[in-house]
LUMNUDREN-924419 format. One line per field, with one value per residue (C-alpha): x, y, z. Coordinates in nm, 3 decimals, padded with zeros to 5 digits, m for minus. Each point is the difference from the previous one (the first is absolute). Layout:
east	[X|...]
north	[Y|...]
up	[Z|...]
***
This chain:
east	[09.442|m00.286|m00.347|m00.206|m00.377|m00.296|m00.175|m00.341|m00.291|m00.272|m00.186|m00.121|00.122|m00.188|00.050|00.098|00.204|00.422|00.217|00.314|00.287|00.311|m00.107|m00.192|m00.186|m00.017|m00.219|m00.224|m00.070|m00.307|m00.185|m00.364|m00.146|00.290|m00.113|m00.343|00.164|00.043|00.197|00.299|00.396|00.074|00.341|00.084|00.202|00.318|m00.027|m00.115|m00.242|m00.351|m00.286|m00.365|m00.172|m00.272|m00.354|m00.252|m00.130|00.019|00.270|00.386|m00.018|00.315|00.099|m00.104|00.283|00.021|00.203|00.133|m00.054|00.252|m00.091|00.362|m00.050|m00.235|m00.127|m00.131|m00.232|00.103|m00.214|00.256|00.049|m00.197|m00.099|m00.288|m00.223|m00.047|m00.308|m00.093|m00.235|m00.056|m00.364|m00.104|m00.306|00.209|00.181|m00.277|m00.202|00.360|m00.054|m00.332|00.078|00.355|m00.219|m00.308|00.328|00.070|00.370|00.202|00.097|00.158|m00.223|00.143|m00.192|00.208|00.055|00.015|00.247|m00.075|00.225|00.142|m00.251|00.016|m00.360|m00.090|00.230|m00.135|m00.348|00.135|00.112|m00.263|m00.184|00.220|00.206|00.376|00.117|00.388|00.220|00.178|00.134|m00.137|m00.144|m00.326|m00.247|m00.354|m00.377|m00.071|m00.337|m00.327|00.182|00.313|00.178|00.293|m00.024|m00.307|m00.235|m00.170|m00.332|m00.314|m00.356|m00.204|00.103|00.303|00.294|00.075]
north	[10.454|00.242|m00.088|m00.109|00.264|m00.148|m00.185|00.119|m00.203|00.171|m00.175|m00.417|m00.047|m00.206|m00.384|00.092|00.294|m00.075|m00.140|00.236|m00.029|00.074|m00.194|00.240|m00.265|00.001|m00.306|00.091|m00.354|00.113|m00.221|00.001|00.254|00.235|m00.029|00.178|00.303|00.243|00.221|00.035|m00.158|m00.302|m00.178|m00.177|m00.336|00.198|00.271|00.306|00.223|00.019|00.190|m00.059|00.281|m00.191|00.147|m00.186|m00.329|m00.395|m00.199|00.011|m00.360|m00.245|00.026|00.386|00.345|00.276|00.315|00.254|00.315|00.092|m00.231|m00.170|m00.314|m00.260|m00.233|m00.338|m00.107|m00.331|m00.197|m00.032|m00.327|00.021|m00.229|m00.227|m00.295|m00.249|m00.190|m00.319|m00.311|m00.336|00.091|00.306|00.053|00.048|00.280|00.160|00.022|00.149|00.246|00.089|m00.013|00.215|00.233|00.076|00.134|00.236|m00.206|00.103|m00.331|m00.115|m00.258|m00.314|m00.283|m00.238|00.244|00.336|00.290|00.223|00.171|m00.180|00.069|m00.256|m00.015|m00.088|m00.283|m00.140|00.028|m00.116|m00.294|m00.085|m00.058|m00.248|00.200|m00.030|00.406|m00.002|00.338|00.175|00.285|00.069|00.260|00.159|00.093|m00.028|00.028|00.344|m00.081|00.218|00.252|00.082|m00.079|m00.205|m00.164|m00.017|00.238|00.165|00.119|m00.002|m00.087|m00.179|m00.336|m00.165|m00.236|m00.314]
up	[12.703|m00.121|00.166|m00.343|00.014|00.045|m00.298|m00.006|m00.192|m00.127|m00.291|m00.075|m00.373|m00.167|m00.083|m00.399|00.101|m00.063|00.222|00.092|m00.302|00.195|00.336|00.191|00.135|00.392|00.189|00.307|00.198|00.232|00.246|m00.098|00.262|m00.135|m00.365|00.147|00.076|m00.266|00.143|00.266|00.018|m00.148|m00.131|m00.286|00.015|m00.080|00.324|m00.190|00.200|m00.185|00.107|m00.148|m00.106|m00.232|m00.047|00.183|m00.156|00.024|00.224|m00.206|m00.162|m00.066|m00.333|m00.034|m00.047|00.129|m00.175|00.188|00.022|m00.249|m00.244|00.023|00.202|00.027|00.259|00.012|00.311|00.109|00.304|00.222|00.240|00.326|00.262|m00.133|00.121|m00.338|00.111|m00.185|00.035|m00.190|00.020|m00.234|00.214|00.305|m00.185|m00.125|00.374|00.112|m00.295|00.185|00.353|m00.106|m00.228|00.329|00.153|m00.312|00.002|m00.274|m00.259|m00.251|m00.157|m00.249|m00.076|00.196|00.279|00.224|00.117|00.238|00.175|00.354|00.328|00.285|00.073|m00.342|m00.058|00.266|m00.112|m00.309|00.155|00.218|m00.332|m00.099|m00.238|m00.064|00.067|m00.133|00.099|m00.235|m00.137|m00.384|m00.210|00.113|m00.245|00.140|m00.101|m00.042|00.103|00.043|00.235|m00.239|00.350|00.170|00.301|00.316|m00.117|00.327|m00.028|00.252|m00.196|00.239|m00.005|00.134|m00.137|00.222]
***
């Protein structure tokens, strides 16, 4: 069997621009760091070998396509399933000082009104649960805050004070 080339993406269409006629519609489920990276090897849910080659710019969002290089195929960024911790309390202020405590540590989040994801660490459920809040394991969708450092994850820095 012939080895398929490598699909490479090289422009965001826009929301208004037309879907594929003839089914040249591939999906690309990404974990959320992943959709930060504009540029390297990636698969789509059906196997084929894609390679990122976008300009520089904002974090590849669920829901957005990508055409290829040859104009012939599209692809559809999906937020793939990844380990998360869903976080919820009967008492809204006790969710919303976890929102603060989480955010001093620059933790990425998911925020609802009824509850959090973030994505699974040990030492954080159990701060989480030390403050009296149910932490649940599970494996969903990721699609966090892009809050004020465009950024996934424990953002490391050194400024002179220090995080507890």
């Amino acid at each position: 069997m012939p080895q398929q080339a490598v699909i490479q993406l090289v422009k965001r269409l826009p929301e208004q621009a037309p879907l594929p006629a003839d089914g040249g519609l591939l999906q690309m489920p990404l974990a959320a760091d992943a959709r930060t990276s504009l540029r390297g090897h990636r698969r789509s849910a059906c196997g084929r070998d894609l390679l990122l080659q976008l300009p520089r710019g904002a974090a590849l969002q669920p829901g957005e396509r990508l055409l290829s290089q040859d104009g012939a195929l599209q692809v559809l960024v999906e937020a793939a399933p990844e380990p998360v911790m869903q976080v919820r309390s009967g008492d809204p202020l006790a969710l919303l000082q976890a929102v603060y405590h989480l955010g001093n540590r620059h933790v990425a989040m998911e925020l609802h009104a009824d509850r959090l994801l973030l994505l699974q660490d040990p030492v954080l459920a159990e701060l989480l649960h030390q403050r009296g809040l149910a932490v649940e394991l599970l494996e969903l969708p990721f699609q966090p805050e892009a809050g004020a450092y465009e950024g996934l994850g424990h953002h490391h820095h050194q400024h002179g004070h220090s995080h507890p």
